[in-house]
C-alpha atoms as a printed R data frame, in Angstrom:
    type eleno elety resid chain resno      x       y      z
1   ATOM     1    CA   UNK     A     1 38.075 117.150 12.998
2   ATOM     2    CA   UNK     A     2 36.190 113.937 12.312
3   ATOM     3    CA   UNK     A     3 36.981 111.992  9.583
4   ATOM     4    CA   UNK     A     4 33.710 111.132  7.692
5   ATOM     5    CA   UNK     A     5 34.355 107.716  6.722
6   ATOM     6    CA   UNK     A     6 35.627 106.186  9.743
7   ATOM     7    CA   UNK     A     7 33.926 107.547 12.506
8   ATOM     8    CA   UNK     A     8 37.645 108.915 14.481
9   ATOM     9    CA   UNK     A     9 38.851 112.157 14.966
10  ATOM    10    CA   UNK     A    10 41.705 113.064 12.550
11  ATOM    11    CA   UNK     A    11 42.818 114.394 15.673
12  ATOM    12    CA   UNK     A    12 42.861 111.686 17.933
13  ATOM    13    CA   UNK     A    13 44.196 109.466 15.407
14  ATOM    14    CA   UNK     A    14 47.029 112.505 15.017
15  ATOM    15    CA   UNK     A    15 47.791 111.683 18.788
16  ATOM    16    CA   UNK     A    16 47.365 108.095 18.481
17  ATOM    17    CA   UNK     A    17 50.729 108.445 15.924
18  ATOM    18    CA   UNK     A    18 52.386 110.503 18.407
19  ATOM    19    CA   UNK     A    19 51.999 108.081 21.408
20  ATOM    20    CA   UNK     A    20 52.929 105.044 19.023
21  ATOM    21    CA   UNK     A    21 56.079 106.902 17.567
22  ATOM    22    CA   UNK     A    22 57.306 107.836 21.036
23  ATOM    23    CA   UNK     A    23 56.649 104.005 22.465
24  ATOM    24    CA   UNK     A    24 58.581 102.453 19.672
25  ATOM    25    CA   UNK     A    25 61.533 104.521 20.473
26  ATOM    26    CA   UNK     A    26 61.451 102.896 23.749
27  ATOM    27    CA   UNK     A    27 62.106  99.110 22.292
28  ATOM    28    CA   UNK     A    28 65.672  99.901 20.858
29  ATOM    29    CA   UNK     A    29 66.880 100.460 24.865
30  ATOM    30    CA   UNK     A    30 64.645  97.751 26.286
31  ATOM    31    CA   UNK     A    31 65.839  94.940 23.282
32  ATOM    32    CA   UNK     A    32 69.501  96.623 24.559
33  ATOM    33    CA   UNK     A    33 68.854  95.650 27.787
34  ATOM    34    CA   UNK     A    34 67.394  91.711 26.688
35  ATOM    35    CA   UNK     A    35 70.908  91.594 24.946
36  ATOM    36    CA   UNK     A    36 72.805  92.506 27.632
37  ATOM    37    CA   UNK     A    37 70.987  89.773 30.318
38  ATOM    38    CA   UNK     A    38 70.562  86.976 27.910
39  ATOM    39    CA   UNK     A    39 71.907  85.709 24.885
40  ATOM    40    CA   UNK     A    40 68.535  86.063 22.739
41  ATOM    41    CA   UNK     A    41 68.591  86.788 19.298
42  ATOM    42    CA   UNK     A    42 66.884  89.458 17.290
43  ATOM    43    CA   UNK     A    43 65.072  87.404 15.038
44  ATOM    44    CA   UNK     A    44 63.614  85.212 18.412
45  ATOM    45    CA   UNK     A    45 63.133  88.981 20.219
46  ATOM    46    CA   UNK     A    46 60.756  89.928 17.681
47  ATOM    47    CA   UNK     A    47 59.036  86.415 17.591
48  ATOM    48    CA   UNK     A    48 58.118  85.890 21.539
49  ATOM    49    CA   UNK     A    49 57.474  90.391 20.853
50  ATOM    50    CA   UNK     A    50 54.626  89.423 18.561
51  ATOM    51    CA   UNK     A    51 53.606  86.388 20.285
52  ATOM    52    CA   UNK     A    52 52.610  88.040 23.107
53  ATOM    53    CA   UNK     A    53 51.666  90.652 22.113
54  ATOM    54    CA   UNK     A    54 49.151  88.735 20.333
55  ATOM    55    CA   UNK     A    55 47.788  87.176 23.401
56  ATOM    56    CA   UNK     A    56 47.720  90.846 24.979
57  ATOM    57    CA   UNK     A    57 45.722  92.148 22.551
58  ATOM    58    CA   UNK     A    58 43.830  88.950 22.395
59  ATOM    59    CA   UNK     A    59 43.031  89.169 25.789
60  ATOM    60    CA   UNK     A    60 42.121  93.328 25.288
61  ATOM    61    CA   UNK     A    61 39.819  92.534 22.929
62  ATOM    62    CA   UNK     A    62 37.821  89.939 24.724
63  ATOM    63    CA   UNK     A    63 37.244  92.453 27.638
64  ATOM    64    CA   UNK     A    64 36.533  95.789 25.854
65  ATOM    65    CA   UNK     A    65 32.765  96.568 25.496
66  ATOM    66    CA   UNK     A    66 31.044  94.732 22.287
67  ATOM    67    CA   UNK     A    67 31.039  97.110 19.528
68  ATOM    68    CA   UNK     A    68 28.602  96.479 16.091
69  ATOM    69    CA   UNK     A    69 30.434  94.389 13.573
70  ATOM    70    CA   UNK     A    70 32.413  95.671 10.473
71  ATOM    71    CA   UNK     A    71 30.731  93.718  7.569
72  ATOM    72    CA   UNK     A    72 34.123  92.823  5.218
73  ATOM    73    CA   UNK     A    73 33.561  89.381  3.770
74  ATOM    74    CA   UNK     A    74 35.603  86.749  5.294
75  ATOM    75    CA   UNK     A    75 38.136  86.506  1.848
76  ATOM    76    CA   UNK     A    76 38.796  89.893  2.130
77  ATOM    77    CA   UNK     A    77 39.100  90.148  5.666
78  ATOM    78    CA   UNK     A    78 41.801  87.384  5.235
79  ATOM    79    CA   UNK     A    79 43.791  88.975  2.342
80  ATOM    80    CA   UNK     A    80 43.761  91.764  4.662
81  ATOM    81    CA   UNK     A    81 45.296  90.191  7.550
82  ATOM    82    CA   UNK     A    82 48.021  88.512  5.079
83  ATOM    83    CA   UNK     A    83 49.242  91.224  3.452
84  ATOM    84    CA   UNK     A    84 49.156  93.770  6.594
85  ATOM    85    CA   UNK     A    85 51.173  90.706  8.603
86  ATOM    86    CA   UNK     A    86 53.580  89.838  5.954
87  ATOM    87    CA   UNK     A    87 54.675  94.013  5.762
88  ATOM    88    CA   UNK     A    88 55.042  93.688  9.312
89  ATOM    89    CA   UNK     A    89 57.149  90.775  9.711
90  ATOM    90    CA   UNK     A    90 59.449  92.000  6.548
91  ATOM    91    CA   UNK     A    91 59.912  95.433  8.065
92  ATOM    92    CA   UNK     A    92 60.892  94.045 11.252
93  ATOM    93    CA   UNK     A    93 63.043  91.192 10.045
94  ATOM    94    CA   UNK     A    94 64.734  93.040  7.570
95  ATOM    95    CA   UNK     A    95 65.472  95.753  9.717
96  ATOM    96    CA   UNK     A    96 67.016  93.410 12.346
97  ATOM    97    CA   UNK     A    97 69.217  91.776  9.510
98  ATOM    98    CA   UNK     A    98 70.793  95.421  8.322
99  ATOM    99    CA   UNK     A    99 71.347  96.518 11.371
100 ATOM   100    CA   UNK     A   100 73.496  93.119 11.823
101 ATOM   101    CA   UNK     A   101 74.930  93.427  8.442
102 ATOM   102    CA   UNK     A   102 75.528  97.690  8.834
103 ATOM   103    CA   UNK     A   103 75.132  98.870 11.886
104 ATOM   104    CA   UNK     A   104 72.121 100.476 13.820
105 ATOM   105    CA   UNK     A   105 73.223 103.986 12.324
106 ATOM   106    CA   UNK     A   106 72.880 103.125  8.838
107 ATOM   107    CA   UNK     A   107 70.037 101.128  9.218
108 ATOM   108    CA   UNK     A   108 67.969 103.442 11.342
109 ATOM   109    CA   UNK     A   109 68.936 106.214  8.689
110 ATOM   110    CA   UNK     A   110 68.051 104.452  5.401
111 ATOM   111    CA   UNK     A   111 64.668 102.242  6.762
112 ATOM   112    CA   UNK     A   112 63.232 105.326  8.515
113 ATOM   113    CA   UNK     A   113 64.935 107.831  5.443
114 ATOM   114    CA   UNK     A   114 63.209 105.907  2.645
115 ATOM   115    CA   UNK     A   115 60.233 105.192  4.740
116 ATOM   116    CA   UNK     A   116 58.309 108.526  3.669
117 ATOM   117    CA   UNK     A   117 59.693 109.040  0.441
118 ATOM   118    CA   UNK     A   118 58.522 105.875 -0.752
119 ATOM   119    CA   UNK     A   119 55.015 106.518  1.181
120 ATOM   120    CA   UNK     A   120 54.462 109.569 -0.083
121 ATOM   121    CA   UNK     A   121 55.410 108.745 -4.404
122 ATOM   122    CA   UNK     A   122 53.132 105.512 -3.195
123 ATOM   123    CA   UNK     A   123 49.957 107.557 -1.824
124 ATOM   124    CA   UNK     A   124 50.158 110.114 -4.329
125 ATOM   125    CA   UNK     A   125 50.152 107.258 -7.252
126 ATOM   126    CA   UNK     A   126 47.610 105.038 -5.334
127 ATOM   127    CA   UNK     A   127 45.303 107.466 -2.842
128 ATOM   128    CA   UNK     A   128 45.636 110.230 -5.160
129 ATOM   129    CA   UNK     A   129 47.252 112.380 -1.497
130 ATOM   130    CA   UNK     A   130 48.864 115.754 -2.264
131 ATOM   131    CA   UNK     A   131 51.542 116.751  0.225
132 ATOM   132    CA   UNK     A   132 51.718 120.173 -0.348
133 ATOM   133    CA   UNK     A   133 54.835 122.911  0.094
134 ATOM   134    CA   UNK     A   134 54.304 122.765  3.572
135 ATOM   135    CA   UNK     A   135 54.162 119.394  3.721
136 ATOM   136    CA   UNK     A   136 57.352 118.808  1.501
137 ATOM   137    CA   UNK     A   137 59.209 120.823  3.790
138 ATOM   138    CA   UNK     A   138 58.238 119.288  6.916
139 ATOM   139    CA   UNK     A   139 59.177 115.866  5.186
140 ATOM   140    CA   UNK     A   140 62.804 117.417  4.091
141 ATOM   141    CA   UNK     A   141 63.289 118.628  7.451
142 ATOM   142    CA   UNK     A   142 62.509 115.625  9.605
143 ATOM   143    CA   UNK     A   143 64.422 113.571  6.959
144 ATOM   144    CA   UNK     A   144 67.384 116.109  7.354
145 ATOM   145    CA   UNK     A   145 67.034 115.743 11.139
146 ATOM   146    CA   UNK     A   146 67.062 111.976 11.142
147 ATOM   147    CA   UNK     A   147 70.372 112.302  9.394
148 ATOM   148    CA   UNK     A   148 72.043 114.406 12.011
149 ATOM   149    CA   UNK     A   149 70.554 112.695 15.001
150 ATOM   150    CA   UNK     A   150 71.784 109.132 13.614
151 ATOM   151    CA   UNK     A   151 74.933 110.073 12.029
152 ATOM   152    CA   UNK     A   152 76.178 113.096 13.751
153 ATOM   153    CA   UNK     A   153 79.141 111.240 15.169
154 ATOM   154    CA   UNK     A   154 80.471 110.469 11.921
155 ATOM   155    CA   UNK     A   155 81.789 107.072 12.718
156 ATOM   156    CA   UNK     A   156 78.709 105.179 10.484
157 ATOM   157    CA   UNK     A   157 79.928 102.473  7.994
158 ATOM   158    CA   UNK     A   158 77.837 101.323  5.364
159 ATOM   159    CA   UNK     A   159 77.788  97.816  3.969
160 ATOM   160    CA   UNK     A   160 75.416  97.713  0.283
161 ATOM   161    CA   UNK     A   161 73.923  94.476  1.392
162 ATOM   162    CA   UNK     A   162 73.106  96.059  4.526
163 ATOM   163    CA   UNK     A   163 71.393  99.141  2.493
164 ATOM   164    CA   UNK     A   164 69.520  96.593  0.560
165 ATOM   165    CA   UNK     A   165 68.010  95.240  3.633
166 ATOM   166    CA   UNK     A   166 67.089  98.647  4.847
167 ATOM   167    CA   UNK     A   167 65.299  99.303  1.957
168 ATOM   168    CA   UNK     A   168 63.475  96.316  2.398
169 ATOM   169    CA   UNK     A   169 62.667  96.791  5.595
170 ATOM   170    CA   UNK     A   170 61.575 100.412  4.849
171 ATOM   171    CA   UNK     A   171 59.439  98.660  1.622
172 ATOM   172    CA   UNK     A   172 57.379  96.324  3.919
173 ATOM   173    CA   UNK     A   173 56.888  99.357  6.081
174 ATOM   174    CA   UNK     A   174 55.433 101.319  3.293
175 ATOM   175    CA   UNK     A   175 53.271  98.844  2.213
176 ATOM   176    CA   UNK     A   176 51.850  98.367  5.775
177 ATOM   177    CA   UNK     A   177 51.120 101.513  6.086
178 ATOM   178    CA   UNK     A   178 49.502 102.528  2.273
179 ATOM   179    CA   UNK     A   179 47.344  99.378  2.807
180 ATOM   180    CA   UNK     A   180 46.227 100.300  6.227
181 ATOM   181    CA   UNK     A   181 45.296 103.704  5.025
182 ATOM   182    CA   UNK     A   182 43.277 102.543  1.667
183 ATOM   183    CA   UNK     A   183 41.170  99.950  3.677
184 ATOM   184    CA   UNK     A   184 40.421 102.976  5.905
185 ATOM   185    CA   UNK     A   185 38.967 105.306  3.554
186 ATOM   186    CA   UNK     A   186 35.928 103.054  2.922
187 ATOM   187    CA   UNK     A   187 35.316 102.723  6.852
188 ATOM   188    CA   UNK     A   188 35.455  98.927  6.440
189 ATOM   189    CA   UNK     A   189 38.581  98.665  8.571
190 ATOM   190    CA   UNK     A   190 38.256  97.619 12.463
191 ATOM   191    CA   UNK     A   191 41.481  98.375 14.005
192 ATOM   192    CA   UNK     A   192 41.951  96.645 16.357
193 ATOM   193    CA   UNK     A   193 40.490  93.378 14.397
194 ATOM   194    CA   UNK     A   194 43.150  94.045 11.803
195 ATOM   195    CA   UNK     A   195 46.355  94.611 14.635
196 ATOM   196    CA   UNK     A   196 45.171  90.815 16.214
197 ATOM   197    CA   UNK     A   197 45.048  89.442 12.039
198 ATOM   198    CA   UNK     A   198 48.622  91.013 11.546
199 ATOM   199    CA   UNK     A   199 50.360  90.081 14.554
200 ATOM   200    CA   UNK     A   200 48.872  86.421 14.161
201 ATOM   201    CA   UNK     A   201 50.418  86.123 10.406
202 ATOM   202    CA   UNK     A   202 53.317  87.511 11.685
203 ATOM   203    CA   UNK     A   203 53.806  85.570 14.705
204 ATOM   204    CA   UNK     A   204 53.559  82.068 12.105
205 ATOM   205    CA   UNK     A   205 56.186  83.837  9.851
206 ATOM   206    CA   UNK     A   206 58.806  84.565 12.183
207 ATOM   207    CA   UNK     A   207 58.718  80.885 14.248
208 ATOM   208    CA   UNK     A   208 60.571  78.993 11.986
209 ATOM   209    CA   UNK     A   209 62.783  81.547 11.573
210 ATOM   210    CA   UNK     A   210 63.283  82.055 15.430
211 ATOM   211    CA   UNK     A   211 63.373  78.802 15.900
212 ATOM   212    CA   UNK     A   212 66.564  77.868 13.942
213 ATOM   213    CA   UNK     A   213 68.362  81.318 16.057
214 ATOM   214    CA   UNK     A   214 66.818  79.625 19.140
215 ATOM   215    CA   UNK     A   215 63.682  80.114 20.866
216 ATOM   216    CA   UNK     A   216 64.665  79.978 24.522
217 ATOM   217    CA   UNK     A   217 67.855  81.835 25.655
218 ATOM   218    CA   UNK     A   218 70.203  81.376 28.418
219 ATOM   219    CA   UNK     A   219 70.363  84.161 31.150
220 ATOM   220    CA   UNK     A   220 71.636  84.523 34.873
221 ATOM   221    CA   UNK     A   221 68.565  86.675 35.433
222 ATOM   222    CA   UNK     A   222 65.311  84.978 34.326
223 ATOM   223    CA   UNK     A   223 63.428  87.364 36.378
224 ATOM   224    CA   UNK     A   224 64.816  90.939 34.758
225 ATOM   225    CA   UNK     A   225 64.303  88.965 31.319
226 ATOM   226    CA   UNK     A   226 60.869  88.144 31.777
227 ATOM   227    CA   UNK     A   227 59.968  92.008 32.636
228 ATOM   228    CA   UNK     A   228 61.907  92.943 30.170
229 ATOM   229    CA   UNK     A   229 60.249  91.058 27.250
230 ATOM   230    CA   UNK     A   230 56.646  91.762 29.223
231 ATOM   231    CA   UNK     A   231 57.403  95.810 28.292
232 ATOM   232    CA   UNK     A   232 58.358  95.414 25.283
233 ATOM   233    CA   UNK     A   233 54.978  93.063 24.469
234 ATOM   234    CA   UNK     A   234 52.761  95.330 26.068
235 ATOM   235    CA   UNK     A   235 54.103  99.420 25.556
236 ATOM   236    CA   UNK     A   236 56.148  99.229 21.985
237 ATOM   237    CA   UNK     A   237 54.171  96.282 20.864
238 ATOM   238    CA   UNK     A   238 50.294  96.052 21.928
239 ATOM   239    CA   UNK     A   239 49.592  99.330 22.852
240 ATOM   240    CA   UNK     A   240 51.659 101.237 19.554
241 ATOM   241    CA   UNK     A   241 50.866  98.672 17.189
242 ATOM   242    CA   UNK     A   242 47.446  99.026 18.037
243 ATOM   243    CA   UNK     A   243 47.315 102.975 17.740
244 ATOM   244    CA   UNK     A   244 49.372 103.081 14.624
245 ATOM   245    CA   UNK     A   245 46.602 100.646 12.728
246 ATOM   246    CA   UNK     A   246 43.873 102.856 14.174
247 ATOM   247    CA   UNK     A   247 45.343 106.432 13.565
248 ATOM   248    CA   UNK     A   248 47.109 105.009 10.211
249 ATOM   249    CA   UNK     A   249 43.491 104.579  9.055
250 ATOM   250    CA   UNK     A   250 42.355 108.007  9.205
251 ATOM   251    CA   UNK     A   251 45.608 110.107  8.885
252 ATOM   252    CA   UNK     A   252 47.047 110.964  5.614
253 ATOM   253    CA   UNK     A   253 49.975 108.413  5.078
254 ATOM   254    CA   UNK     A   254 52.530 110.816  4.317
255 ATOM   255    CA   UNK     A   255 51.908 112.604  7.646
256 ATOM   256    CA   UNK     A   256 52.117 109.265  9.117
257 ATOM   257    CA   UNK     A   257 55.566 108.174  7.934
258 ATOM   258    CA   UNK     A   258 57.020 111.395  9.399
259 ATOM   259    CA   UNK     A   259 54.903 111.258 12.593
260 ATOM   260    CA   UNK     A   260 56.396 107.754 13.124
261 ATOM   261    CA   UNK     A   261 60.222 109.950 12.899
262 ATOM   262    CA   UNK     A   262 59.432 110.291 16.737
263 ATOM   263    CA   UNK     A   263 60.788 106.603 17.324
264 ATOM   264    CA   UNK     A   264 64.871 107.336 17.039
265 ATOM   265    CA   UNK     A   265 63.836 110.725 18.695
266 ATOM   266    CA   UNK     A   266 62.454 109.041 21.765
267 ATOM   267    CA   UNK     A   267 65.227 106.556 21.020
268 ATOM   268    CA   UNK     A   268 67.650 109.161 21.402
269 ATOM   269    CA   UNK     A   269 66.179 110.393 24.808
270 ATOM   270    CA   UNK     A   270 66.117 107.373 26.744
271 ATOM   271    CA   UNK     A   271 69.440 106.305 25.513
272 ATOM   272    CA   UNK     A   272 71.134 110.026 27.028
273 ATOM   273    CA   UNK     A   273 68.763 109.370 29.809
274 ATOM   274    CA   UNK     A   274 68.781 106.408 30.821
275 ATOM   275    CA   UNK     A   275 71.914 104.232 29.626
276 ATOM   276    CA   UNK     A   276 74.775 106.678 30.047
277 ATOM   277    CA   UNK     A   277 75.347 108.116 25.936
278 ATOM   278    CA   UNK     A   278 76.228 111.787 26.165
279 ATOM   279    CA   UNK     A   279 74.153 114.249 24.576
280 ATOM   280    CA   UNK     A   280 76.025 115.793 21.771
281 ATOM   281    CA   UNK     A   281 75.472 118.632 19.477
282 ATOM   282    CA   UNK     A   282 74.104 116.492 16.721
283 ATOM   283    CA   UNK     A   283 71.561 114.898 18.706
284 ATOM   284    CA   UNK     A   284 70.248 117.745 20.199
285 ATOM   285    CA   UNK     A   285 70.184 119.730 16.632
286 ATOM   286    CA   UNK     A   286 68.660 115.966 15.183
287 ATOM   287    CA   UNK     A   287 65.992 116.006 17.599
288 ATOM   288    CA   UNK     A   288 64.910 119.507 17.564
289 ATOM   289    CA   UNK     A   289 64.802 119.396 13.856
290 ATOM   290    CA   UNK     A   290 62.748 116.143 13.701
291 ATOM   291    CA   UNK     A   291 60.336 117.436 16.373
292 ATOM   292    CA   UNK     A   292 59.828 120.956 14.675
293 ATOM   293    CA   UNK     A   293 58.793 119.286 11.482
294 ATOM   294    CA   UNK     A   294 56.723 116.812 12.847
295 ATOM   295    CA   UNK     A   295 54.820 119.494 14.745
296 ATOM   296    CA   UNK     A   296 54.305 121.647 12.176
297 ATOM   297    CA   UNK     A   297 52.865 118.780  9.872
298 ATOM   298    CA   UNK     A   298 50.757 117.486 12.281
299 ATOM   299    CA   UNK     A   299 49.018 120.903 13.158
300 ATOM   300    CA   UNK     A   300 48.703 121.541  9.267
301 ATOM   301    CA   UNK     A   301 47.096 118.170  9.054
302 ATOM   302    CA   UNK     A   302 44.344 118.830 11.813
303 ATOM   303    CA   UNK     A   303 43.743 122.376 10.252
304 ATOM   304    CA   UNK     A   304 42.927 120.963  6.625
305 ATOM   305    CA   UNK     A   305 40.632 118.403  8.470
306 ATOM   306    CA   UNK     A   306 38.752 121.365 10.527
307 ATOM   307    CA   UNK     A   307 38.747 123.176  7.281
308 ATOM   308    CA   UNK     A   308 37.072 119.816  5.287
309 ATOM   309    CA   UNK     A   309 35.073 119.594  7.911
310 ATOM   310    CA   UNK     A   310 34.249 123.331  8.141
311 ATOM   311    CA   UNK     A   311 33.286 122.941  4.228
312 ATOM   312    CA   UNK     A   312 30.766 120.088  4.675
313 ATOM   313    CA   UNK     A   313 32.811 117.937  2.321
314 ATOM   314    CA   UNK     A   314 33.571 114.162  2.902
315 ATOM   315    CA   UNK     A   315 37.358 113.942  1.408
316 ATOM   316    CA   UNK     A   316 39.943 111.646  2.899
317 ATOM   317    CA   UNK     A   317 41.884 113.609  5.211
């Protein structure tokens, strides 16, 4: 299952996905948690987030083994790391503002909703990606799901500014990941040189911002803060970040919109789990759904890219 062009797995990079979309599901309790012992803002969250995880992944990259240089000439390598770190900071800034202007329901529902359908119209105009029946359906279904595990209670209330922001957010998301996946297909993309680019553009974009919310908050418990943040630099940050841009290279992007579905899923769990919301009908049926169609689209991916393989032909998986 190896892609040709980039030298990784389809496979692994299928997994990668997986691990990222669970991670992020684990910042919505841990940011919970920051709000609860501090009076941080979102907006300064996400900034000290990126910042380090910058310097994580700085630091990661300076120990790993050397590996031989991707030759991309230094213009390109920069218009890389601009547009890659400006999709970044709008999907997580703009999802931050609608969920302050709408709620986290709506939000969640509309970002992560309009997430694949703009992917997919944009990789089939752009990367020339079919999605297939099967892959239709597994996009309906996790979309379906993600409706019922977010809005199953009913009590949702949905401001259009709000919406607009969603859609914004869910824009910049898009973008991210259609670029990620074109630079990929010509194997001139090294991951984890373009995760340290985008989290550095990203990290200059959101300090002024953060700084006119506030940069340092007041707690009682500097100590449980300082964890706190730590996780949610190293797990949902770092380590996912750094998966998605490596399996977003090789992965069709459809199949990587829906794969990334597993974030309110994992969401979901820890918050029944962990911080005391009861498990409803809705969220069980939401998460069952979403996990059913992600399964089934990542096994149909990893068959087509056995059978590619199988056929001796070098297409983008």
């Amino acid at each position: 299952m190896s892609n040709a062009v980039s030298g990784l797995p389809v496979g692994r990079g299928l997994l990668y996905l997986i691990v990222a979309g669970a991670a992020w599901g684990t910042a919505g309790a841990a940011a919970s948690l920051v709000y609860r012992t501090s009076d941080m803002g979102p907006v300064a969250l996400s900034f000290w987030r990126c910042a380090a995880g910058l310097v994580l992944l700085l630091a990661a990259r300076l120990l790993r083994p050397a590996r031989p240089a991707v030759s991309v000439p230094p213009g390109r390598r920069l218009l890389r790391a601009t547009a890659t770190g400006l999709g970044l900071a709008v999907f997580q800034t703009a999802y931050f503002a609608a969920v302050s202007a709408t709620g986290l329901a709506v939000a969640t529902v509309v970002t992560l909703g309009a997430g694949p359908v703009l992917i997919a119209l944009g990789a089939r105009l752009t990367l020339g990606e079919r999605l297939g029946r099967g892959g239709l359906a597994a996009v309906v279904g996790a979309l379906a799901g993600l409706v019922v595990l977010v809005l199953g209670d009913g009590e949702a209330t949905v401001d259009p500014w709000g919406v607009l922001l969603a859609l914004l957010s869910a824009a910049g998301y898009s973008a991210m990941t259609l670029l990620t996946r074109w630079w990929g297909r010509d194997g001139g993309t090294d991951s984890a040189g373009t995760t340290v680019a985008a989290f550095a553009v990203t990290t200059a974009v959101l300090l002024p911002f953060a700084a006119v919310e506030g940069l340092l908050p007041h707690t009682e418990a500097p100590g449980a803060l300082l964890l706190l943040v730590a996780y949610i630099a190293s797990v949902p940050t770092a380590l996912a970040y750094g998966l998605y841009f490596a399996g977003a290279a090789v992965v069709r992007s459809a199949t990587v919109s829906v794969i990334m579905l597993l974030e309110p899923v994992s969401a979901a769990v820890l918050a029944v789990a962990l911080l005391g919301e009861r498990l409803t009908a809705a969220t069980l049926a939401g998460t069952l759904l979403m996990l059913g169609s992600v399964a089934g689209l990542a096994v149909g991916e990893a068959r087509g890219a056995r059978v590619r393989e199988d056929d001796g032909r070098v297409v983008p998986a």
